[in-house]
C-alpha positions in Angstrom: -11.0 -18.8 -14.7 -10.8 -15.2 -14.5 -12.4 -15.3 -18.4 -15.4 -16.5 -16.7 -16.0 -13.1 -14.1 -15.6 -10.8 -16.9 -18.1 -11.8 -19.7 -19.3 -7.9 -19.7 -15.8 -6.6 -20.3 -16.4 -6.6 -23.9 -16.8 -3.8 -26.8 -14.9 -0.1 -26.7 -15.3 0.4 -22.6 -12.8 1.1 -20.5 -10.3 -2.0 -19.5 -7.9 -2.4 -16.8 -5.8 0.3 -17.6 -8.6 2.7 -16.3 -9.4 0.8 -13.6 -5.6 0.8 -12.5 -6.2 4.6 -12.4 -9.0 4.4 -10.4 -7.1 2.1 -8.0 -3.9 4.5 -7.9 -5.9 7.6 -7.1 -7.7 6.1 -4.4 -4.1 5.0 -3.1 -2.8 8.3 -3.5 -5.3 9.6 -0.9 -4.2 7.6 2.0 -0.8 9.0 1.9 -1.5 12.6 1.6 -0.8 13.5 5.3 3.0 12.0 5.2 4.6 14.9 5.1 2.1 17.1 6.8 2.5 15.7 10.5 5.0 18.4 11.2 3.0 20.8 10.4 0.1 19.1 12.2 2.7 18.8 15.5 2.9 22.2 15.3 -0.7 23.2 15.0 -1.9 21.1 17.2 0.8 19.5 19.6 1.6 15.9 19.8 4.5 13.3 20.4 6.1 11.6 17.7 4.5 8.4 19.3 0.6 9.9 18.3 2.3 10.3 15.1 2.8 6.5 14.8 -0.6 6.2 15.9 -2.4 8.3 13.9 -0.5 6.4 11.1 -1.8 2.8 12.8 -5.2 4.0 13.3 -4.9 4.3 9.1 -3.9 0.6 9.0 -6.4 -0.2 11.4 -9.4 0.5 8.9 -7.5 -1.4 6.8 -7.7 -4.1 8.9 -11.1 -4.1 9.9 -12.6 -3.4 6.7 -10.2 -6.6 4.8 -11.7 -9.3 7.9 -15.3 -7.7 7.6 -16.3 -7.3 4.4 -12.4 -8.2 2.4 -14.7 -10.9 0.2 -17.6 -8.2 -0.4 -16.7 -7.3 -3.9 -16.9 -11.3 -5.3 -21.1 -11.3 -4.6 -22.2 -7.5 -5.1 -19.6 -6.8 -7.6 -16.5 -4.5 -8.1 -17.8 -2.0 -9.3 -20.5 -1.1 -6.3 -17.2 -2.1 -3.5 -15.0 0.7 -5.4 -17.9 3.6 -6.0 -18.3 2.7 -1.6 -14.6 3.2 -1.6 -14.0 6.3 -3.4 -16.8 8.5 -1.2 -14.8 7.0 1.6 -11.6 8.6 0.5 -13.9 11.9 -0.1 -15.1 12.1 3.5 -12.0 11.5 4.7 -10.3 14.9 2.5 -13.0 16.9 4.2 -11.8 15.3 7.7 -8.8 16.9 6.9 -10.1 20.3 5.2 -11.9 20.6 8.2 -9.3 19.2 10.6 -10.0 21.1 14.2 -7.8 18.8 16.3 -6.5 15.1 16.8 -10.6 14.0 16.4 -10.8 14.8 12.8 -7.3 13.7 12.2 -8.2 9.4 13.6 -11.8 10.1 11.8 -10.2 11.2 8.4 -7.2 8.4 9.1 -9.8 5.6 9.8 -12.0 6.5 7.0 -8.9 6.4 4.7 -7.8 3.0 6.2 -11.5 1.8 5.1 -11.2 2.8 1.6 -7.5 1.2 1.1 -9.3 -1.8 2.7 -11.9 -2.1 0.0 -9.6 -0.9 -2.6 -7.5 -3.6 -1.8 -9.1 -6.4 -3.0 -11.7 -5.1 -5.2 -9.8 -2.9 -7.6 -7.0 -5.6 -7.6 -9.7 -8.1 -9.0 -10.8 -5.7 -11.2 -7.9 -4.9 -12.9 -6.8 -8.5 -13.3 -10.2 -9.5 -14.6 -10.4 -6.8 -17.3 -7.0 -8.1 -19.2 -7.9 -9.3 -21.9 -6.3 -13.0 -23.3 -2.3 -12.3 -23.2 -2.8 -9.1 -21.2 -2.7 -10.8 -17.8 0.9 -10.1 -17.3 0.3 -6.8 -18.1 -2.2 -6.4 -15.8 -0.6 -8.2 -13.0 1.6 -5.3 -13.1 -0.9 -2.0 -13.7 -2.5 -3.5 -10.5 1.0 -4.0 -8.2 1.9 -0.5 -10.0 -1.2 1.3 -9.5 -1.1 0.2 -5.6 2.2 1.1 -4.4 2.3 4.5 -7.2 -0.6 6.0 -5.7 0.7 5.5 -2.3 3.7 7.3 -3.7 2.4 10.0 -5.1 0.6 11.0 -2.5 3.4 12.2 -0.3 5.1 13.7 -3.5 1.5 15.6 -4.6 1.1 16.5 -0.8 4.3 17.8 -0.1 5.2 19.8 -3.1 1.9 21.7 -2.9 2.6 22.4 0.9 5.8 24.1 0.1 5.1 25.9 -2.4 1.2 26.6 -3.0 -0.7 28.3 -0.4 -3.2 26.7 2.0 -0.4 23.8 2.9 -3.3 22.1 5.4 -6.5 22.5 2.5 -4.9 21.9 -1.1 -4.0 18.8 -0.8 -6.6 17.2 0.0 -8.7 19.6 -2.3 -7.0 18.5 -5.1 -7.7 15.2 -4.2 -11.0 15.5 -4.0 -11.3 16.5 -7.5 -9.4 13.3 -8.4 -11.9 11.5 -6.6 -14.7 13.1 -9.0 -12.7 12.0 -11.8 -11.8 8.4 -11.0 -15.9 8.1 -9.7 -16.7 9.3 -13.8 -14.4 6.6 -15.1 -15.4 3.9 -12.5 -19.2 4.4 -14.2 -18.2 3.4 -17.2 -16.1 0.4 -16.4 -17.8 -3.1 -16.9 -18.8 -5.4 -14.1 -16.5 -8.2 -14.1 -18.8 -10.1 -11.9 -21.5 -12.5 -13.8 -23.8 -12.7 -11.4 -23.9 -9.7 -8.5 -26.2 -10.8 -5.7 -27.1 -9.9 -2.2 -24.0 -9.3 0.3 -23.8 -13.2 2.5 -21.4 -12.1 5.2 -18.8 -14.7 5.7 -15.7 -15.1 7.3 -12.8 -14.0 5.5 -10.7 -17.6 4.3 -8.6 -19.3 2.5 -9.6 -21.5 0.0 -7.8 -24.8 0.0 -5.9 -24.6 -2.9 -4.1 -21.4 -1.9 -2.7 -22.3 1.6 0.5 -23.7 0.6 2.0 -20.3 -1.4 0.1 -18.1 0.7 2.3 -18.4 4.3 6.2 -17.5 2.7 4.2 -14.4 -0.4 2.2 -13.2 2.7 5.4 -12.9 5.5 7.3 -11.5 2.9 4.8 -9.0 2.2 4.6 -8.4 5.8 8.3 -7.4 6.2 8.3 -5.6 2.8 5.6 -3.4 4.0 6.8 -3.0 7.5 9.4 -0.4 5.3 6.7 1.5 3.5 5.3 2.0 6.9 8.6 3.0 8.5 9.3 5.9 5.5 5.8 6.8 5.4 4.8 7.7 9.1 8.6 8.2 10.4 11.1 9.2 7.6 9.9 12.8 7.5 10.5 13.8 11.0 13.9 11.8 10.9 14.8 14.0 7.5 13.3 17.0 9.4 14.7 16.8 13.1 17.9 14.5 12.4 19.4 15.8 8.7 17.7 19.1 9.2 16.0 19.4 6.3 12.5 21.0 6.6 11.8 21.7 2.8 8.2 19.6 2.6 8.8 18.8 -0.7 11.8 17.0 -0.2 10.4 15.2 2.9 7.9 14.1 0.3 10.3 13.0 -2.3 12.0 11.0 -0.4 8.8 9.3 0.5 8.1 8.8 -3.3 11.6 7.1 -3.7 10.6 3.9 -1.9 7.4 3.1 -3.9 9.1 4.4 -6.9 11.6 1.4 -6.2 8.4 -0.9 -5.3 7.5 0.3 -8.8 10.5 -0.8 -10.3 10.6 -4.1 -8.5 7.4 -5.2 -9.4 8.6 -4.5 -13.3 11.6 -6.8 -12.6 9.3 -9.8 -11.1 7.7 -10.1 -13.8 11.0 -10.8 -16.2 12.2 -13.0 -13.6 9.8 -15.3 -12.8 7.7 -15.8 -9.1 10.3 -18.5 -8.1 13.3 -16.2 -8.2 11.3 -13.1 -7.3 10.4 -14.1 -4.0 13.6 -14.7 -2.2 15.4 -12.5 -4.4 13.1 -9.8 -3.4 13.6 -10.8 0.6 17.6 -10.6 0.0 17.4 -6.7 -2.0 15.0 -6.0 1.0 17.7 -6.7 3.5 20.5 -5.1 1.4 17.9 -1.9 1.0 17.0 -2.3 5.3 21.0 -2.3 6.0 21.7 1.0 4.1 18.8 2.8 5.7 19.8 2.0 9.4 24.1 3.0 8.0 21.8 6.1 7.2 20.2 6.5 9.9 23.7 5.6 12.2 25.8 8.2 10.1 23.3 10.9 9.7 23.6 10.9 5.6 20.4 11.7 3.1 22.3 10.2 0.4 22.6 6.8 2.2 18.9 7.3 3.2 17.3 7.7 -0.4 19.7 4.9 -1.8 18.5 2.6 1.0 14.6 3.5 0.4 15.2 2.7 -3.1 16.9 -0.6 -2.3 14.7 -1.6 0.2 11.4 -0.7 -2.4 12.9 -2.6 -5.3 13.0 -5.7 -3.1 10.0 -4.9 -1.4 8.1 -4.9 -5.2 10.1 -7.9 -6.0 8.7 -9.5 -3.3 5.1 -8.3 -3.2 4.2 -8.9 -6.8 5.6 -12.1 -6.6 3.8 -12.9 -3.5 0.6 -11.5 -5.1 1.0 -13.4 -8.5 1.6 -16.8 -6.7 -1.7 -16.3 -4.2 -3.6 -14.9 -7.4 -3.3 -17.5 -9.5 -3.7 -20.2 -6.6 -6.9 -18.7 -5.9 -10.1 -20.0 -7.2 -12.3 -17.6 -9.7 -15.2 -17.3 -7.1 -13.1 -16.4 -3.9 -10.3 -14.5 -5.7 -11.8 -11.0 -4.3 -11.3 -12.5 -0.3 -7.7 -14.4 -1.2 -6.2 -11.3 -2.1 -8.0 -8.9 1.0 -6.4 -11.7 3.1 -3.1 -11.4 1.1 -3.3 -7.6 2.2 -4.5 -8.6 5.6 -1.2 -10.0 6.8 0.8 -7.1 4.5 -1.4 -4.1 6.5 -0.4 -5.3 9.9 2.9 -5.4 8.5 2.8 -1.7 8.0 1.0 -1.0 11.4 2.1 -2.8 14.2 6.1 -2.9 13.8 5.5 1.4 13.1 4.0 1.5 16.5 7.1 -0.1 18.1 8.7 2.7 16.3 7.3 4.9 18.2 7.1 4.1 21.4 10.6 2.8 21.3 11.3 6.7 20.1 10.4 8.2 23.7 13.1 6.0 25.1 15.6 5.2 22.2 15.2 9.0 19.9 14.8 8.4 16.3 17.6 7.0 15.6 17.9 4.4 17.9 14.5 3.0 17.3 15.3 2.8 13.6 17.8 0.9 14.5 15.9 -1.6 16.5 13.3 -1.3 13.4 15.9 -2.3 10.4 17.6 -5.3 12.5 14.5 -7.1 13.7 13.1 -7.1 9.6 16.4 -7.7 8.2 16.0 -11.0 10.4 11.9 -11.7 9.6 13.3 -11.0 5.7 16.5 -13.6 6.0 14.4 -16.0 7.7 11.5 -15.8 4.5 14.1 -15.8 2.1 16.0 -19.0 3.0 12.6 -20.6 3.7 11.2 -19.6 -0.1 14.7 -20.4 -1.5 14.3 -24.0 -0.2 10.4 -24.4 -0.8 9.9 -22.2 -3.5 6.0 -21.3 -4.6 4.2 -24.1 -6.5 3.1 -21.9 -9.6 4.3 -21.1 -13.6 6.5 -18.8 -14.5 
């Protein structure tokens, strides 16, 4: 029971509401350089395929860091995994600060892609094991919340401060930094929510029995849910840029922000509705949300765009809280930490590998035509999960 891992959270010390800060700064930091690439293109000179794969180095870290060390934080701790994580998102500002070419720009991306990988799982534990009794709904949510508005506010932060502060290349990431010293402060004073911190016993990342039979139809879901966050954040702001012609940073940013402020407001809904609606309902607004962005993307329109990232994010957050509710509470106490890095193993390669297709299809296809591809083949991975979940729906309590 998740009363169990938190025996320390007692007294006046910061709960999960601070450590979902903690979690959503460190998220914020990964998405900083969204709408910077241009800027980055010009300065340095690259394809819009090394953009893709600058972006999938990100989710690479992500993916390396969730196999080697996803179940880390369950023996030595949370707090230790998320102090480790936060100096990771530091070195990787100065990567950037100090950006002289594509080198710093795979070291700072990779570095970032390691801290997302041990935010992950730790601060997601943390925040649900510092509810208290009839706050883990609440919590459930600050945690869903804190991960997909931190990787919204990033863009927003990044791209408004580009436009219209000076030093578009340094200030974000500046900023950041001082963010980082900030959430570091408040991460001191949260409780350990582990009993018993020991030495690290690397294991394999697995899943413990109890969890298999939710975690296949919440993890695919989350797959094609996040294969959209990684289409808007690593493509969207050269499509608005090169296609729609709009070159305003800020904008390019915003319209970043609209599809995790729709995850946002998805994950809010899954929790009125129940997991067992949640799920497939999320798949079915997902594919409503991925058909409006390719009509966008087929008629050239902005309007059609932002509606259909804000469509496609409400279903996604349907979807991924769901998913991550179901696998949570299927998981045991002692392997919670690794059960959800492995719930965000499946969702990271989701946002890597179809973004990649993206752009290589671009040098043959343009833009448009690989978002095209894009939206159809996830509109079919997100049918196919929703008729499965509709028909074997999630073993769990509403």
């Amino acid at each position: 029971m998740i009363s169990d891992r938190k025996a320390a959270a007692t007294g006046r010390r910061p709960g999960y509401a601070v450590a979902a800060g903690v979690f959503a700064i460190g998220m914020a930091g990964t998405t900083l350089p969204t709408p910077l690439y241009g800027l980055y293109r010009q300065e340095i000179g690259f394809s819009e395929l090394m953009v893709t794969v600058v972006f999938a180095v990100y989710a690479l870290g992500v993916i390396t860091v969730l196999l080697l060390a996803g179940n880390v934080s369950d023996d030595v701790g949370r707090r230790p995994v998320l102090f480790c994580a936060l100096a990771l998102s530091a070195a990787s500002a100065l990567c950037f600060i100090f950006e002289g070419g594509l080198p710093f720009l795979f070291l700072g991306r990779v570095l970032s892609g390691f801290a997302a990988g041990l935010f992950s799982g730790a601060a997601t534990a943390a925040v649900l094991e510092l509810a208290k009794p009839g706050q883990e709904a609440h919590a459930g949510f600050a945690a869903t919340a804190a991960n997909m508005g931190g990787l919204g506010c990033g863009p927003l932060l990044s791209g408004f401060l580009a436009q219209y502060a000076p030093w578009p290349l340094v200030l974000p990431f500046a900023v950041h930094l001082v963010l980082v010293a900030v959430a570091a402060v408040a991460t001191w004073l949260l409780p350990e929510t582990v009993r018993d911190p020991h030495r690290l016993r690397p294991q394999r990342l697995h899943l413990p029995p109890e969890v298999r039979g939710v975690f296949t139809p919440s993890a695919v879901a989350a797959f094609a849910g996040f294969a959209l966050l990684g289409l808007f954040t690593a493509v969207a702001p050269s499509f608005v840029g090169q296609t729609l012609g709009v070159t305003n940073l800020a904008v390019a940013g915003a319209i970043v922000f609209s599809v995790f402020l729709g995850s946002t407001a998805g994950q809010s809904l899954a929790g009125r509705i129940g997991v067992r609606k949640a799920l497939p309902g999320g798949c079915l607004v997902l594919v409503i949300g991925l058909a409006l962005v390719a009509t966008s993307l087929a008629v050239t329109s902005l309007p059609v765009l932002v509606l259909g990232a804000l469509c496609g994010g409400t279903g996604q957050g349907l979807a991924f809280r769901a998913g991550l509710t179901a696998v949570g509470r299927a998981a045991p106490a002692a392997h919670r930490g690794g059960t959800i890095s492995a719930f965000f193993l499946v969702a990271y390669f989701g946002i890597s590998l179809p973004v990649v297709g993206v752009g290589a299809l671009t040098m043959e296809l343009g833009l448009r035509g690989a978002g095209l591809t894009f939206a159809g083949c996830v509109i079919v991975l997100a049918v196919t999960v929703g008729l499965y979940v509709l028909r074997h729906p999630p073993a769990v309590d509403d």
